[in-house]
C-alpha positions as CSV (number, residue, x, y, z in Angstrom):
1,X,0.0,0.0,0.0
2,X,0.5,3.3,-0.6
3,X,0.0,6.6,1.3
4,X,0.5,10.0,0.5
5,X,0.1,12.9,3.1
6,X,0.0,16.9,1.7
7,X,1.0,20.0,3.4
8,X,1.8,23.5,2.9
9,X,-1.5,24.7,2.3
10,X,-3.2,27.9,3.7
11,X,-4.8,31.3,3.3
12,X,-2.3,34.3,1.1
13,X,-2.8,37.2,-0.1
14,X,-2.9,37.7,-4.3
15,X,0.8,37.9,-6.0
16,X,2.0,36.2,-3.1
17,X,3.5,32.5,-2.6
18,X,3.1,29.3,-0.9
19,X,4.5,25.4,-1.3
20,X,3.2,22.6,-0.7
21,X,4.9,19.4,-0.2
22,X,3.3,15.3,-0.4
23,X,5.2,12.9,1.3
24,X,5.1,9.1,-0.4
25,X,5.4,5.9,1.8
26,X,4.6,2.5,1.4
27,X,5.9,0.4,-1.6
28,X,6.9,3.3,-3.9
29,X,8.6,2.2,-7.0
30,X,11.7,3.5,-8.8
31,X,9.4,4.4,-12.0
32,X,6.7,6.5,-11.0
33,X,5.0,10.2,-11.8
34,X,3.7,12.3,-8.8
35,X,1.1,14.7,-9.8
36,X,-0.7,17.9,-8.3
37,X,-4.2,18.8,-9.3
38,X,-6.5,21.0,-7.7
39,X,-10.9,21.2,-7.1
40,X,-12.9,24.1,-6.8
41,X,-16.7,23.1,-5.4
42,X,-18.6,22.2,-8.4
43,X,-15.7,22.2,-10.5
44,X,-14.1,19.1,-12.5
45,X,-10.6,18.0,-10.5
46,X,-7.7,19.3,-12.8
47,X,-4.4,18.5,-13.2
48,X,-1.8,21.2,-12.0
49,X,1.4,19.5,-12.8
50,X,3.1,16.6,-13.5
51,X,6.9,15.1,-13.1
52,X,8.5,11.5,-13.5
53,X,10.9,10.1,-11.7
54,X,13.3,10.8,-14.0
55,X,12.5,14.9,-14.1
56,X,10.0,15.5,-17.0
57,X,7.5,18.2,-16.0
58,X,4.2,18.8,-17.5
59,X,2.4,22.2,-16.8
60,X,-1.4,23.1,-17.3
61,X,-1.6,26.3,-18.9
62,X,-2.9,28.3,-16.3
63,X,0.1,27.9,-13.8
64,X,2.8,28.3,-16.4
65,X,5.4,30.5,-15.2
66,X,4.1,30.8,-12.2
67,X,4.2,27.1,-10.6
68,X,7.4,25.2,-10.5
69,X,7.0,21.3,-9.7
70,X,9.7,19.2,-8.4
71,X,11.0,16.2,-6.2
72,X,13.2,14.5,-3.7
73,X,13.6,10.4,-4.8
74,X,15.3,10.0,-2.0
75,X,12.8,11.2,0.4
76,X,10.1,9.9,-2.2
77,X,8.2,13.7,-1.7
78,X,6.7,16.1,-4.2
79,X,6.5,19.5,-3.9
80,X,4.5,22.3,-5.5
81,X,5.8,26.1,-5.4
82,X,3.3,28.7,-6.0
83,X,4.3,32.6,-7.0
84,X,2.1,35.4,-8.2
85,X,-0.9,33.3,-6.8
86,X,-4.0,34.6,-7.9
87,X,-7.8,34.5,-6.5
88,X,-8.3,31.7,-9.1
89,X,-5.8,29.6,-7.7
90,X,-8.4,29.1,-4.7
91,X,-8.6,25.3,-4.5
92,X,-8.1,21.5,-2.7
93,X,-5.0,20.9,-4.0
94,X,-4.2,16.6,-3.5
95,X,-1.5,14.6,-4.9
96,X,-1.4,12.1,-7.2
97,X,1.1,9.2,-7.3
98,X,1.1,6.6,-10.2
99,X,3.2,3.7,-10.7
100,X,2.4,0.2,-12.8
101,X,-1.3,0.0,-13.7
102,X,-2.2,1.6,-10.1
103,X,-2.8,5.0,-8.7
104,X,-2.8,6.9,-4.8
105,X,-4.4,9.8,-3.9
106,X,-3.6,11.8,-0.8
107,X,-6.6,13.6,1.2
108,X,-6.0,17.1,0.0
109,X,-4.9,20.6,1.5
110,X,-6.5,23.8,1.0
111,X,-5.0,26.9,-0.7
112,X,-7.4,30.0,-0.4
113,X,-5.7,33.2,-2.3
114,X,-7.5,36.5,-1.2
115,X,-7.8,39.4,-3.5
């Protein structure tokens, strides 16, 4: 089993920064992409970024620039860092890991961006 737990979330003003971190454990693979997507209520989940283990990065177009995804192997972690956050940025934000044919999902941490 896998478990994934998120943190760094939490209330910012607009323009300003935050990062949030998900730590893996359990029986992580070598070959594996760790995701970040966020939820609005009443909105579709949507992927926020995307690396590999072996440091490819995918970014959705709203964040680009802005967002900058990256990783620890070692410590099996995730992290997410957020500049020039914006009102829209307002979400859950949860982790994804996938590895083989299965995926993990950690329980989610709020980031609320004020105007």
């Amino acid at each position: 089993q896998v478990q994934l737990v998120e943190s760094g979330g939490g209330l910012v003003q607009a323009g300003g920064s935050l990062r949030l971190s998900c730590a893996a454990s359990g029986s992580i693979f070598s070959i594996n992409t760790m995701d970040w997507y966020r939820q609005d209520p009443g909105k579709q989940r949507e992927l926020v970024a995307s690396i590999t283990s072996g440091g490819t990065t995918v970014y959705a177009e709203a964040v680009k620039g802005r967002f900058t995804i990256s990783r620890d192997n070692a410590k099996n972690t995730v992290y997410l860092q957020m500049s020039s956050l914006k009102p829209e940025d307002t979400a859950v934000y949860y982790c994804r890991l996938r590895q083989r044919i299965y995926e993990y999902w950690g329980q989610g941490t709020q980031v609320t961006v004020s105007s």
